[in-house]
Residue frames relative to the residue before (quaternion, step in Angstrom):
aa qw qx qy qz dx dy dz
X 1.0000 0.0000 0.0000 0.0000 0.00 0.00 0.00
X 0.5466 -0.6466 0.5090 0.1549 3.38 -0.83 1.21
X 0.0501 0.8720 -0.4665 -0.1394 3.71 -0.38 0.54
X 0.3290 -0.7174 0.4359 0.4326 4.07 -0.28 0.86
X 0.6736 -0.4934 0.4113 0.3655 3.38 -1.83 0.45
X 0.6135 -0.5620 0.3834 0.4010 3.76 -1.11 0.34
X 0.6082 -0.3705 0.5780 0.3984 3.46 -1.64 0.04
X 0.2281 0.6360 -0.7352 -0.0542 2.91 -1.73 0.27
X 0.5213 -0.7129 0.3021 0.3588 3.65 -0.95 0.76
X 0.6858 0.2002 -0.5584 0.4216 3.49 -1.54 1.30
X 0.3106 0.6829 -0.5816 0.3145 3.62 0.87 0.84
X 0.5582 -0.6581 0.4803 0.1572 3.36 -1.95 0.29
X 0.1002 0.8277 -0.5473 0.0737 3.19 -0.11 0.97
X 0.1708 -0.8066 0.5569 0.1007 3.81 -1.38 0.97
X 0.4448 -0.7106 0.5365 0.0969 2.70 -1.63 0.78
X 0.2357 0.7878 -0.5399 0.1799 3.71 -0.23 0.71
X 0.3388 -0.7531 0.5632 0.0287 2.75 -1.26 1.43
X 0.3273 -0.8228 0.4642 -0.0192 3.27 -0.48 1.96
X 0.8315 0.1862 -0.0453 0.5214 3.64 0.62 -1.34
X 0.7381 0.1040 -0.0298 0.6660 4.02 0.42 -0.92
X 0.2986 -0.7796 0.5248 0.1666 3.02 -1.02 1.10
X 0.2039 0.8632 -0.4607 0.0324 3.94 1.28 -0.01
X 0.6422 0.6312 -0.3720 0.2252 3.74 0.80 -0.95
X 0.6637 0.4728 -0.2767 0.5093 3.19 1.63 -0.74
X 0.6394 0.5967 -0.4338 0.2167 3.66 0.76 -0.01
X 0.7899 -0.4098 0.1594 0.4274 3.65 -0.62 0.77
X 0.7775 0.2820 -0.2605 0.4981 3.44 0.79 -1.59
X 0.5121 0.6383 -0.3867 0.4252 3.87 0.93 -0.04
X 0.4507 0.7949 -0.3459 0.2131 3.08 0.40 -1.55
X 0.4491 0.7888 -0.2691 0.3221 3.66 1.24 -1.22
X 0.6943 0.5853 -0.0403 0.4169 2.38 0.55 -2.72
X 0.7831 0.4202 -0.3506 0.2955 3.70 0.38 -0.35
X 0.6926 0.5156 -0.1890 0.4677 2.87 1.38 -0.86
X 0.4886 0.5308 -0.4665 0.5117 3.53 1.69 0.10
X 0.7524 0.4130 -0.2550 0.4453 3.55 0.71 -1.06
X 0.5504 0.5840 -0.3701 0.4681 3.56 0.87 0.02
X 0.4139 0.7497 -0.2019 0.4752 3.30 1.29 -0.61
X 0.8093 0.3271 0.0429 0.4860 2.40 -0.70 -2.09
X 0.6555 0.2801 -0.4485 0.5391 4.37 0.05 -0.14
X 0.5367 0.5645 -0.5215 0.3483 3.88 0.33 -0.71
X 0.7657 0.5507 -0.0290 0.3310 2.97 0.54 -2.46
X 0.8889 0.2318 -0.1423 0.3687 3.68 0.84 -1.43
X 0.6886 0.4198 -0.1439 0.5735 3.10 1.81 -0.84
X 0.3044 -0.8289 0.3841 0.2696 3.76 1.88 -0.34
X 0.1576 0.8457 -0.4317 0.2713 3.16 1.53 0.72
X 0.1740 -0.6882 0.5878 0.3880 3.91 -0.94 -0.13
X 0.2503 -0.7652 0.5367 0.2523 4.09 -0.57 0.60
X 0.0969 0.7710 -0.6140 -0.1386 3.45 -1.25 0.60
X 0.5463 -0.6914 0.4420 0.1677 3.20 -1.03 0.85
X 0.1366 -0.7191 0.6244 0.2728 4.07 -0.07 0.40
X 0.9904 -0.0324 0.1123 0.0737 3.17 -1.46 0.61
X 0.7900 -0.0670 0.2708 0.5459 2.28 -0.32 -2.18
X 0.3257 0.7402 -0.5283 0.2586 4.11 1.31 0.14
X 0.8197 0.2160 -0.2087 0.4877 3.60 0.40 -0.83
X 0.2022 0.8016 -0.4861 0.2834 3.87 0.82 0.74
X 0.5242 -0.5801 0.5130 0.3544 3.69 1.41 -0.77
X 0.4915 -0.6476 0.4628 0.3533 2.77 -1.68 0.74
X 0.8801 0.2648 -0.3380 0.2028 3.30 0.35 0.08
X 0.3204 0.5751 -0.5275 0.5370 3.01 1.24 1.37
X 0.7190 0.4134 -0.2717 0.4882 3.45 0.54 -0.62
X 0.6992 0.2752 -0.4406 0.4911 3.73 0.57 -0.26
X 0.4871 0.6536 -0.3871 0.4310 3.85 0.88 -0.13
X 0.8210 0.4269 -0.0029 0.3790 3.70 1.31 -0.94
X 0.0571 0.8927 -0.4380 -0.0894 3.10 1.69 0.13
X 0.3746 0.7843 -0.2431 0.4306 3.53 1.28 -1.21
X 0.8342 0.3928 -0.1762 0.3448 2.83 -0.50 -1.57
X 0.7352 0.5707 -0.1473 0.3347 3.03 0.78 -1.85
X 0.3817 0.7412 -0.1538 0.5304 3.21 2.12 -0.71
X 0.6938 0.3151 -0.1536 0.6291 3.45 0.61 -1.69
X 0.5380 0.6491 -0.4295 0.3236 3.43 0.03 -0.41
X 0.6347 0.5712 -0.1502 0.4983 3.26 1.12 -2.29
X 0.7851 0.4613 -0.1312 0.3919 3.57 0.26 -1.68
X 0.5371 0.6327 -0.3054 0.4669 3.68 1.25 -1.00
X 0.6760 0.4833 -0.1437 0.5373 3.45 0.89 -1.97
X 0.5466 0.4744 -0.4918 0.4841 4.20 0.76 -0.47
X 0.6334 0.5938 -0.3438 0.3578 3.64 0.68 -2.32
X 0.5742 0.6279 -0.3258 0.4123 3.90 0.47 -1.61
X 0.0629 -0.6641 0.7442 0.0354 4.12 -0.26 1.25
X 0.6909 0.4684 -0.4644 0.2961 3.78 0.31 0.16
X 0.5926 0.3924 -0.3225 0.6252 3.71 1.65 -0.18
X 0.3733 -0.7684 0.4867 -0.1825 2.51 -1.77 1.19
X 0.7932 -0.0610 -0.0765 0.6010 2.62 1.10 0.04
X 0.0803 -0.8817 0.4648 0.0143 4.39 -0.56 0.37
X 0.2391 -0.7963 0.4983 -0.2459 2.97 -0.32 1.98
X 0.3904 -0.7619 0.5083 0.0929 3.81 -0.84 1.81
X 0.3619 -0.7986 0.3885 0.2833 3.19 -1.17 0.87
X 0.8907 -0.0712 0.0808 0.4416 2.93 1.97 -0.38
X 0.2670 -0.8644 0.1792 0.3865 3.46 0.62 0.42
X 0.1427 -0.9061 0.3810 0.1157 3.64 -0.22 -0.89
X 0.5561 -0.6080 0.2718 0.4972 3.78 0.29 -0.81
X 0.8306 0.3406 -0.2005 0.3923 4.12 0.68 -0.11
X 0.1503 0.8615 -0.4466 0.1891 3.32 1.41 1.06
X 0.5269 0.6784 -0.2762 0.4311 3.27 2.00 -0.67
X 0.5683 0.5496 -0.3462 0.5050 3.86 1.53 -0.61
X 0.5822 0.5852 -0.4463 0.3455 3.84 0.78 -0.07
X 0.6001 0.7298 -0.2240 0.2390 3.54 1.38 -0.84
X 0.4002 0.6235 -0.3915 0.5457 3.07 0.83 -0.20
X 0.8368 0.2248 -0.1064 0.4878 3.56 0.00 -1.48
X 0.1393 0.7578 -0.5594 0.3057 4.05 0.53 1.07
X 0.0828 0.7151 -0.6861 -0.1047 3.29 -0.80 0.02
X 0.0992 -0.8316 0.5335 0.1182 3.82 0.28 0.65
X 0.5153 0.5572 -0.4966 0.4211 3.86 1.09 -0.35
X 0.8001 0.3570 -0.2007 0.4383 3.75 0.53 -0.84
X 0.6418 0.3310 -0.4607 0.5160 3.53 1.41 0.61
X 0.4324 0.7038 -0.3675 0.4274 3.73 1.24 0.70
X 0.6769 0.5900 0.0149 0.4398 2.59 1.56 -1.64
X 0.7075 0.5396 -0.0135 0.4562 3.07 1.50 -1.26
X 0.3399 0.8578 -0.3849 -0.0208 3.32 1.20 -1.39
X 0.1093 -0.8620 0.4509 -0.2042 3.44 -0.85 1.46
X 0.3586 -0.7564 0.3247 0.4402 3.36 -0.48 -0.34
X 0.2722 -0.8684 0.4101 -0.0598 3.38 -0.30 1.17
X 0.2090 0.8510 -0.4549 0.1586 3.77 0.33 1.27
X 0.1459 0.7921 -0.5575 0.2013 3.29 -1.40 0.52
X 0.0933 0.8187 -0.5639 -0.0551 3.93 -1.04 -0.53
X 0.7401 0.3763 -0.4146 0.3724 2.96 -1.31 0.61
X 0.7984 0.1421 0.0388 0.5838 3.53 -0.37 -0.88
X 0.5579 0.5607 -0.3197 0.5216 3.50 1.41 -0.63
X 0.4033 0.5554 -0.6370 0.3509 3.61 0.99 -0.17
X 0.7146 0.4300 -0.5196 0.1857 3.72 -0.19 -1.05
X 0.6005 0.5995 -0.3449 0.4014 4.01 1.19 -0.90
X 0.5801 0.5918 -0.4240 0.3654 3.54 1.23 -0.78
X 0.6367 0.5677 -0.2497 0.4583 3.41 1.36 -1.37
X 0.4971 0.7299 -0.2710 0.3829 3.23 1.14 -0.32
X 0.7982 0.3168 0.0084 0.5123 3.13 0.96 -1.85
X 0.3329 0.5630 -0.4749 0.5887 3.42 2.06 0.08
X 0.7225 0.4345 -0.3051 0.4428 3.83 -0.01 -1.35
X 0.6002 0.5725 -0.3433 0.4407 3.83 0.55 -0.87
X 0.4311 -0.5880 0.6031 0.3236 4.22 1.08 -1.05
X 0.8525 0.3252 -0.2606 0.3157 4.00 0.86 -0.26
X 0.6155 -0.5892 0.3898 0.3494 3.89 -0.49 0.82
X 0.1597 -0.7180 0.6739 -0.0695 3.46 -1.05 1.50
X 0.2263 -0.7877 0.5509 0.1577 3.46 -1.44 0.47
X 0.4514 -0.5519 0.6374 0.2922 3.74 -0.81 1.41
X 0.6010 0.6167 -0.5029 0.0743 3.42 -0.99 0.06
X 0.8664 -0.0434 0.0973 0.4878 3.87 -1.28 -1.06
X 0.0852 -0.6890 0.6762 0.2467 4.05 -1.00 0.34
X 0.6266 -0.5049 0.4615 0.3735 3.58 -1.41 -0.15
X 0.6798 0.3728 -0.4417 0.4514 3.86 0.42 -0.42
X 0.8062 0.2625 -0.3081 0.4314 3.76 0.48 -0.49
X 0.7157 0.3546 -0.3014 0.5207 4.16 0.15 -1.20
X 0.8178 0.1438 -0.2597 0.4931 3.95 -0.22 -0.68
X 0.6229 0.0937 -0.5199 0.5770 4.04 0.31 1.00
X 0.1022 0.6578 -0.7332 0.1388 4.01 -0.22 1.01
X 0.5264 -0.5362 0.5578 0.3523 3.55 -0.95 1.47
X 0.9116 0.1873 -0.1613 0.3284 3.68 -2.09 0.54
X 0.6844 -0.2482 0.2991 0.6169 3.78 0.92 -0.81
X 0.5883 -0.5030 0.5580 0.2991 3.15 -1.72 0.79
X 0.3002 -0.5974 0.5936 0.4478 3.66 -1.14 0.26
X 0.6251 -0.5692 0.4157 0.3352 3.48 -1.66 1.30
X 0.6342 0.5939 -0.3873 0.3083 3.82 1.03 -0.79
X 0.5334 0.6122 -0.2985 0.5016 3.75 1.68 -1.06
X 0.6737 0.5120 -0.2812 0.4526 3.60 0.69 -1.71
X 0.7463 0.4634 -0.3496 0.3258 3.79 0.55 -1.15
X 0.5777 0.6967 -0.2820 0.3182 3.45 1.56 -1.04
X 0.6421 0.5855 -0.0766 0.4889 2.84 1.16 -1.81
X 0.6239 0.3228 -0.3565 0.6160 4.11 1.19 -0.52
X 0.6822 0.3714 -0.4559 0.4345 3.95 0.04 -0.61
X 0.8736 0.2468 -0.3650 0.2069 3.18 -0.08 -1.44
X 0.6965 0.5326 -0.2085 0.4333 3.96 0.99 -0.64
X 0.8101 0.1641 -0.2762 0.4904 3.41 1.00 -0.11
X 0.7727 0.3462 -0.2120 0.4880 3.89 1.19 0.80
X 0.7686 -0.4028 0.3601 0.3425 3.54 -0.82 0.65
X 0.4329 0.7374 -0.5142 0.0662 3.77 -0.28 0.41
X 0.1386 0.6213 -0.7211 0.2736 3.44 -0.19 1.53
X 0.8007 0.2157 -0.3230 0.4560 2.68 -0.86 2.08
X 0.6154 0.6352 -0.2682 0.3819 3.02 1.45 -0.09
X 0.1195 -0.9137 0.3622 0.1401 3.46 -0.48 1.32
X 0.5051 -0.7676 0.1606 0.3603 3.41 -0.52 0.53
X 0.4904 -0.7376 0.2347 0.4005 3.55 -0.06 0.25
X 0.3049 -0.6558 0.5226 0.4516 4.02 -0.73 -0.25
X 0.3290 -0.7720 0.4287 0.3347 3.50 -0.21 0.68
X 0.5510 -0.6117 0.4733 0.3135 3.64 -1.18 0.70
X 0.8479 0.2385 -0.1216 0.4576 3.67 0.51 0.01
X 0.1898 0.6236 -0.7568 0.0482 4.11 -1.20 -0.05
X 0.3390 -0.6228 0.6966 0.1093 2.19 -2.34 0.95
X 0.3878 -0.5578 0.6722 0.2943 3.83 -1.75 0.16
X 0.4217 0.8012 -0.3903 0.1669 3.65 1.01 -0.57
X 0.0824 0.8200 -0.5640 -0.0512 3.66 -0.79 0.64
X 0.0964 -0.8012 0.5862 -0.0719 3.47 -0.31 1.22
X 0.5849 -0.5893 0.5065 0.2326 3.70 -0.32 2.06
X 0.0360 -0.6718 0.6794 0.2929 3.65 -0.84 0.65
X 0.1864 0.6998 -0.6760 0.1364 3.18 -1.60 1.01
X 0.7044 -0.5897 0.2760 0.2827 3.50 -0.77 0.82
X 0.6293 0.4620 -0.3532 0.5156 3.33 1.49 -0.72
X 0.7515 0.4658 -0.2315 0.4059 3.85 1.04 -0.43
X 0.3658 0.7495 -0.4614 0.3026 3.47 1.69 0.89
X 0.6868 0.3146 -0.3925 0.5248 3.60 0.63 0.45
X 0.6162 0.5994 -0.4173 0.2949 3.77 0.63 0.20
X 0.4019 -0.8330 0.3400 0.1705 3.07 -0.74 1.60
X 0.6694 -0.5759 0.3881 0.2637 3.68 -1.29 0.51
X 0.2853 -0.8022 0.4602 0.2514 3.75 -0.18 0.45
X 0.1660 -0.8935 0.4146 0.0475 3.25 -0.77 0.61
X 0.0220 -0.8830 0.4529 0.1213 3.67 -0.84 0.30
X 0.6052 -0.5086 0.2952 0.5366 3.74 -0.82 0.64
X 0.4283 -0.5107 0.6245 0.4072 3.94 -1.66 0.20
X 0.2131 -0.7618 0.6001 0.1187 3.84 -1.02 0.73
X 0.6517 0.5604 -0.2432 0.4496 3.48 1.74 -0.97
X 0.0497 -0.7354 0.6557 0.1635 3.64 0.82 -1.51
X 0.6635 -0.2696 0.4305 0.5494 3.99 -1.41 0.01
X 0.3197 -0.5936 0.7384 0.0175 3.68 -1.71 1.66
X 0.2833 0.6606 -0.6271 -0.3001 3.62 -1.08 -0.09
X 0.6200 -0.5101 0.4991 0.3260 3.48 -1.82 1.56
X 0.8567 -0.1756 0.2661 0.4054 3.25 -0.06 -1.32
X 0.6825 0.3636 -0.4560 0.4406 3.53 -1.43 0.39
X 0.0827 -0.8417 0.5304 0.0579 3.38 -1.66 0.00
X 0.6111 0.4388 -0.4336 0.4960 3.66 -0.74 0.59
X 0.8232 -0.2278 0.3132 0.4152 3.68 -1.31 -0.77
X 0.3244 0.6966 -0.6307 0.1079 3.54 -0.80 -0.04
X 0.1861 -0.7516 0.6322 0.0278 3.33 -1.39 1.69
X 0.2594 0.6774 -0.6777 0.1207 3.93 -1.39 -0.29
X 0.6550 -0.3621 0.6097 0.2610 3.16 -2.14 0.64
X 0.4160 -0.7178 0.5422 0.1331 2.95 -0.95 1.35
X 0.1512 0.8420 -0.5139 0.0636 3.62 -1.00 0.39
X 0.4514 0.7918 -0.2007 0.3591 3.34 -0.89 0.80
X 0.1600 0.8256 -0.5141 0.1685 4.30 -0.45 -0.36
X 0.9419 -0.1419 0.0061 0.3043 3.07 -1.56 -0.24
X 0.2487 -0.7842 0.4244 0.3781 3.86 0.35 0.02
X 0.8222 0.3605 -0.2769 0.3425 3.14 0.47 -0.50
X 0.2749 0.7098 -0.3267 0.5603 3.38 1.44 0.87
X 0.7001 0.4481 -0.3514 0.4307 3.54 0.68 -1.14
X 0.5345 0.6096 -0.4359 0.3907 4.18 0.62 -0.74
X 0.6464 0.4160 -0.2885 0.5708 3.65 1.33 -0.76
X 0.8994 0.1669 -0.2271 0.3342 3.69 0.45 0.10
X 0.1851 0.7678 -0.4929 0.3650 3.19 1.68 0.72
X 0.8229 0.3154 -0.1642 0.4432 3.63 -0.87 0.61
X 0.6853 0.5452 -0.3312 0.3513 3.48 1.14 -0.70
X 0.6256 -0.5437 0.3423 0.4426 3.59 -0.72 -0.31
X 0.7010 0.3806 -0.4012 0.4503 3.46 0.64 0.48
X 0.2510 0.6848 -0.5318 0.4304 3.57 1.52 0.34
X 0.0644 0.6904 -0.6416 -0.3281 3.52 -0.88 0.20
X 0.6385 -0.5450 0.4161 0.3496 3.13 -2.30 0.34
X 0.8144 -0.4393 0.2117 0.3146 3.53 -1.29 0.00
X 0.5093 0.6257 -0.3549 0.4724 2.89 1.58 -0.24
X 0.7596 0.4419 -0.2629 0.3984 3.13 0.68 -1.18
X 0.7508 0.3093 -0.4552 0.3653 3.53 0.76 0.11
X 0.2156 0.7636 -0.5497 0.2613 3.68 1.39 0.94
X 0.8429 0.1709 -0.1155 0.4970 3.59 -0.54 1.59
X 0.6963 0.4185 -0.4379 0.3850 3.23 1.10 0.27
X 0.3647 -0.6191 0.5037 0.4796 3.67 -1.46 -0.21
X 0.5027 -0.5880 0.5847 0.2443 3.42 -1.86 0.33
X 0.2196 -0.6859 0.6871 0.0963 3.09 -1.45 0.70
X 0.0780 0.6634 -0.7429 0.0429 3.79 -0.78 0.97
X 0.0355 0.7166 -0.6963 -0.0178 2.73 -2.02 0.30
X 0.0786 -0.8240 0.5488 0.1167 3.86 -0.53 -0.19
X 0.5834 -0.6618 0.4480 0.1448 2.61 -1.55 1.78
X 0.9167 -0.1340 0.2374 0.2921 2.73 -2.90 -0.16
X 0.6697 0.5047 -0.2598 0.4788 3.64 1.03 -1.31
X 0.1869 -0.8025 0.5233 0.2175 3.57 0.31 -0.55
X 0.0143 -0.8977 0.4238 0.1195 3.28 0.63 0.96
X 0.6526 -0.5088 0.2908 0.4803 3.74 -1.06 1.08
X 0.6551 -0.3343 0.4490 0.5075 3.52 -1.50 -0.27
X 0.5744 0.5287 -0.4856 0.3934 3.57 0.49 -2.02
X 0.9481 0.1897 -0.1902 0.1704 3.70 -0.51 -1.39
X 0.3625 0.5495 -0.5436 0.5206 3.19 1.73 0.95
X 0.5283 0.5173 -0.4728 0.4793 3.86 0.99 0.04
X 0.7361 0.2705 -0.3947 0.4787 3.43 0.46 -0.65
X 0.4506 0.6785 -0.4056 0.4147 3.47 0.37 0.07
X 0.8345 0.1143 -0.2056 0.4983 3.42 -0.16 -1.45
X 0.4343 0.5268 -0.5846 0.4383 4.57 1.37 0.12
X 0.5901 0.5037 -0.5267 0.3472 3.60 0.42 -0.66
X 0.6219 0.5090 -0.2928 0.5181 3.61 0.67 -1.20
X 0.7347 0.3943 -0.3278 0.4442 3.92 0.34 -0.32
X 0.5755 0.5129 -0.4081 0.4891 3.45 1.40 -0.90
X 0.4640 0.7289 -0.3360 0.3749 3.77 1.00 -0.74
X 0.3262 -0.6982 0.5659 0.2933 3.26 0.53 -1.74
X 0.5774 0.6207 -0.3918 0.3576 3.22 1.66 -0.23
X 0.6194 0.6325 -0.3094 0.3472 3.51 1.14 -0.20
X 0.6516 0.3598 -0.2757 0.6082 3.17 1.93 -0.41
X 0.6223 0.4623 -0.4390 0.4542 3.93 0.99 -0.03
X 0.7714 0.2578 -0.4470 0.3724 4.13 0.37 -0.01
X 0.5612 -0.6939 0.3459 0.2897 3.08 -1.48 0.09
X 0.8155 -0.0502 -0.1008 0.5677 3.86 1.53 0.73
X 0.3382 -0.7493 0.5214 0.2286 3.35 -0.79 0.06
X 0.1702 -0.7427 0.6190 0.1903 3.40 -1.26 0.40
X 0.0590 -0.8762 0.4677 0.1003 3.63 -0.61 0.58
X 0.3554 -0.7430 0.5094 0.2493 3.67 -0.62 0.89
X 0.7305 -0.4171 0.3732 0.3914 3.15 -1.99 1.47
X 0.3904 -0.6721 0.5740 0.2579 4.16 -1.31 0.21
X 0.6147 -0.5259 0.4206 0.4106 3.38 -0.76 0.87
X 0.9371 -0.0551 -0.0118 0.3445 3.28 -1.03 1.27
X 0.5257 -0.7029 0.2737 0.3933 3.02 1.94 0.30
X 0.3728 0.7062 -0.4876 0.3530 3.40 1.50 0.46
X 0.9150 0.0028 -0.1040 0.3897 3.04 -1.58 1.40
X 0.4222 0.7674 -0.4406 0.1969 3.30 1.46 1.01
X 0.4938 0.4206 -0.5981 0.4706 3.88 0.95 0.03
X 0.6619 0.5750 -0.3678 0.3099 4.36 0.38 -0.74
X 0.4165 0.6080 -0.3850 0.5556 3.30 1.56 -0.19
X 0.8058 0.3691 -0.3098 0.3443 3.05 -0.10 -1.57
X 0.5854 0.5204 -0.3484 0.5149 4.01 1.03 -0.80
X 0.5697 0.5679 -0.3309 0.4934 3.79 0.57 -0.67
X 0.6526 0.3236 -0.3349 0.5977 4.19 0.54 -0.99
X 0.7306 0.4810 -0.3869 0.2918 3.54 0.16 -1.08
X 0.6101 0.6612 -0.1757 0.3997 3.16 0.99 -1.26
X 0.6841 0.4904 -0.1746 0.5110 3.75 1.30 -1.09
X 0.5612 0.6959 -0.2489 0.3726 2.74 1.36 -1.64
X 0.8150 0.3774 -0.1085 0.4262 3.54 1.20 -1.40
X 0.4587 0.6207 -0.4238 0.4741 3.60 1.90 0.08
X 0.7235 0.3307 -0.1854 0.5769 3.74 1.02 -0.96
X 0.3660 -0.8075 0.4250 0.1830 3.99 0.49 0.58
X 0.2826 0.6419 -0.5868 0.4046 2.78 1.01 1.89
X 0.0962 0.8561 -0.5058 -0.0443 3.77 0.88 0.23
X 0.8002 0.3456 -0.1487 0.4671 3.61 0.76 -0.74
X 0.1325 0.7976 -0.5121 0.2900 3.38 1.32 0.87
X 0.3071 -0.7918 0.4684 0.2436 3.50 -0.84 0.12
X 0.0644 -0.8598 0.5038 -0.0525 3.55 -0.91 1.20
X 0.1288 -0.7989 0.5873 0.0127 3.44 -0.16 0.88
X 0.0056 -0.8193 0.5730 -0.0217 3.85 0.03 1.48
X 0.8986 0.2149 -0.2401 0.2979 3.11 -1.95 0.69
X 0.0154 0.6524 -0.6298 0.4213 3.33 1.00 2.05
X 0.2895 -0.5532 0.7635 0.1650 3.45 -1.70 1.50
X 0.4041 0.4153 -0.7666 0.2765 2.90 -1.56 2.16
X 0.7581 0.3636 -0.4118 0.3514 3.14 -1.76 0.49
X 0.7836 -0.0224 0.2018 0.5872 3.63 -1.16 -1.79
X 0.5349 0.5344 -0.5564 0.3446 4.31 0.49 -0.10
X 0.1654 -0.8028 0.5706 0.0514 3.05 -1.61 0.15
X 0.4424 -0.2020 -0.8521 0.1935 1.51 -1.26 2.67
X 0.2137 -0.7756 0.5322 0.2636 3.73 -0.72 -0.24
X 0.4149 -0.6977 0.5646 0.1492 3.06 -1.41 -0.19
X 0.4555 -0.7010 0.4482 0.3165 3.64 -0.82 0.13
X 0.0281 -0.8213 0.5559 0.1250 3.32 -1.35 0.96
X 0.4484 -0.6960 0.4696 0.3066 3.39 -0.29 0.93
X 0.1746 -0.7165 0.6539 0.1691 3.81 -1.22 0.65
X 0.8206 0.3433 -0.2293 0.3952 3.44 -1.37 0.62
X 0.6371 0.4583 -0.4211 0.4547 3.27 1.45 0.54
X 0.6596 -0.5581 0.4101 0.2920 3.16 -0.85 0.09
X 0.0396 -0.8667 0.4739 -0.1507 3.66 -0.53 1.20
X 0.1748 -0.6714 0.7119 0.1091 3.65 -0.82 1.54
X 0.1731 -0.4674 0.8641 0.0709 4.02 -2.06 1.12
X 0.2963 -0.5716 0.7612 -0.0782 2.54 -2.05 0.86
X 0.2038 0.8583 -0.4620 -0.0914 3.46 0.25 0.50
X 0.3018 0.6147 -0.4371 0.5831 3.57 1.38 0.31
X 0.8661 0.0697 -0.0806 0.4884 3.71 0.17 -0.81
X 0.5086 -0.7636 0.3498 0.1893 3.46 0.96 0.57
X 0.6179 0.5574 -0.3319 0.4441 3.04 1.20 0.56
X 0.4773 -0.6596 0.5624 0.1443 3.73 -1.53 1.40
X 0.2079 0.8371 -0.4942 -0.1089 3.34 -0.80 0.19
X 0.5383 -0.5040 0.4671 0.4879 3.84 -0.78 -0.25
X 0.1558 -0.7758 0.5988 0.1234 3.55 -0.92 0.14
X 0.6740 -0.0644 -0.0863 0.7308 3.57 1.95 0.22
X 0.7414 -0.5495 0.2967 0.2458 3.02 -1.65 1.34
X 0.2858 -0.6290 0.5688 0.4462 4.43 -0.31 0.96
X 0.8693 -0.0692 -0.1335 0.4708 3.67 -0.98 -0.10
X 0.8858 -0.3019 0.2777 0.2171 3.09 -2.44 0.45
């Protein structure tokens, strides 16, 4: 896997709006100019906008194309440096067709996002170059009142500095909070409560390394079968990333979800899973009985799982780099890099 070169500050970084097109819509609009900010200001970044990112949602879901050209334009661009989602949603899968994966091979950058952004991640898996699970612009960098410090620190270690060896942290806090985004609620501040859980592991024990891979679970049904799915081989030795979205889907249809992934064979070809904290903590002890519970339909019972990692829909998160290589501790509960995410 190709890795892109680090940040460093008065770099170029774009914004393009791949799946929902909200950032450009009047009552939103806000939301950019907080997160524009806030990279100029905290990360000293230089922001460019592609095009068509702030066109609306309904120009942007109308354009699937475009949004495409947008993606590929912002790879072509040797003067940006990095390219960063404003948000996810549900039909990133309509861009595909119009990929050009030779010129994001070619190109290699940093490339971040989540949720719905799983499908682009698969993208940049197929492409050969390292993508990051991590913050979008409409929610983590324009977070009403202040970034959470845990997003802001991620975003300085893990993009703009060497981190082989670096392990991630469990963050000391999350919130259930939901705060309407609206213009009149741009200084209001997120509540917050201690972490009681910290990193669970379900099952297995000792060490276990692999190339991270993976995102949003409920995302994959939309790209099962397509050409950036990979085959079973290809996830022989790696670890999984799951998580689960805004919707919280029930246990039942995280069962059908992670059997599909066993009917696959992928559940017997990697060597563990990481799983991200559930929105608001909903239906998190049933999760855990749900993995275990599969885990033992496909006689993988001692698989390793390392539950309740701030990525994706939790709040705050952090960033996980895909396609790098990664040592778990599960005796000591601890994730680490095993080589540096970018150059």
């Amino acid at each position: 896997m190709l890795k892109p070169t680090r940040l460093t500050p008065g770099d170029k970084v774009a914004i393009v709006s791949l799946s929902w097109g909200g950032l450009g819509d009047e009552k939103l609009i806000h939301k950019y100019h907080i997160a524009k900010e806030r990279l100029e200001k905290i990360f000293g970044l230089e922001v460019v906008t592609m095009p068509h990112a702030l066109k609306g949602s309904d120009f942007v879901y109308n354009n699937p194309e475009l949004r495409a050209k947008d993606l590929m334009d912002a790879f072509r661009d040797p003067t940006i440096k990095g390219i960063i989602t404003a948000i996810g949603g549900d039909d990133s899968v309509r861009i595909l067709p119009y990929i050009d994966y030779d010129v994001i091979h070619n190109n290699p950058k940093i490339f971040m996002g989540y949720s719905d952004t799983t499908v682009n991640h698969f993208v940049m898996n197929k492409a050969g170059v390292v993508s990051y699970y991590g913050p979008c612009i409409m929610k983590e960098f324009a977070e009403y009142g202040q970034m959470f410090t845990y997003t802001r620190e991620a975003v300085e270690r893990i993009l703009f500095s060497d981190t082989k060896g670096y392990e991630v942290p469990s963050c000391d806090y999350w919130s259930d909070d939901h705060i309407e985004w609206d213009e009149k609620n741009i200084n209001a501040q997120y509540k917050t409560q201690p972490e009681t859980h910290h990193y669970e592991v379900l099952s297995g024990s000792g060490k276990i390394s692999g190339q991270l891979l993976g995102g949003c679970l409920d995302v994959f049904p939309m790209i099962v079968g397509t050409d950036i799915w990979p085959k079973v081989g290809d996830w022989k030795g790696k670890i999984l990333l799951l998580e689960t979205s805004e919707e919280k889907p029930s246990p039942d249809y995280v069962t059908y979800y992670l059997r599909n992934l066993g009917a696959q064979g992928i559940l017997n070809a990697i060597n563990g899973i990481i799983v991200g904290k559930p929105q608001d903590e909903q239906f998190y002890e049933e999760y855990k009985t749900v993995y275990l519970s599969v885990l033992k339909e496909f006689n993988c019972e001692n698989l390793p799982i390392i539950y309740n990692v701030n990525i994706g829909h939790a709040m705050p998160i952090g960033i996980l780099p895909l396609g790098i290589e990664y040592e778990i501790d599960l005796d000591k509960k601890i994730i680490r890099f095993a080589e540096s995410a970018v150059q």
